[in-house]
N, C-alpha and C positions, 0 to 999 in steps of 0.2 A: 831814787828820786826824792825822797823825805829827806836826804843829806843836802842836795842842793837846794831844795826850799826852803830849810833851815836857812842856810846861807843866802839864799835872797832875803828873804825876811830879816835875818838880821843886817843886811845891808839898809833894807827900805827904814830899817828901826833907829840905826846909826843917823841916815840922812835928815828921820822927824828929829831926833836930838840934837843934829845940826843946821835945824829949821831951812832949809832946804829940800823938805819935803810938806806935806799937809799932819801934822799930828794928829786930826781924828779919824785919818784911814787906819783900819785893822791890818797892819805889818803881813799876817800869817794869807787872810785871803788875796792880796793883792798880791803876793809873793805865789798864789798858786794860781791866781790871772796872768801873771808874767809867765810861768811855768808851760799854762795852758797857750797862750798866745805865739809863744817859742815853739812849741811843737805846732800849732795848727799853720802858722805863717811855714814852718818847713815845706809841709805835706802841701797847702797851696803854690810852695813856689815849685815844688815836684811836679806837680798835674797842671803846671802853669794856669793856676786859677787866680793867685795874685801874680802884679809884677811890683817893680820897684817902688811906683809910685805910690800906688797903695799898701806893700809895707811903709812905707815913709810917713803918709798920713794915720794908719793905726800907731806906729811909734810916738806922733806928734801927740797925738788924742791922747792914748795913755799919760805920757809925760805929762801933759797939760793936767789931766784930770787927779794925779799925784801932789801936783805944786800947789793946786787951787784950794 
């Protein structure tokens, strides 16, 4: 798990260097938001606790709140 966070972080770290993301978000914690959210949205679409649509609007929220 620590390899692919690695890896998401440095992707969120590339997208602030190509300002295409928010530069004073913290790379590492939002890379384990993203982490966290990937696993909980599974487990909800399992137990059909979320459906589509509500993955669709937490993805939007996130993204928005990365760009902003």
């Amino acid at each position: 798990m620590r390899e692919v966070h690695d890896f998401v972080a440095s992707v969120i770290r590339r997208g602030q260097e190509e300002g295409g993301l928010a530069g004073d978000r913290d790379a590492d914690t939002e890379a384990w938001m993203f982490l966290a959210g990937g696993i909980l949205g599974m487990i909800g679409r399992r137990i059909h606790l979320l459906d589509e649509d509500d993955i669709a609007r937490i993805r939007a929220a996130r993204l928005n709140s990365l760009s902003s």
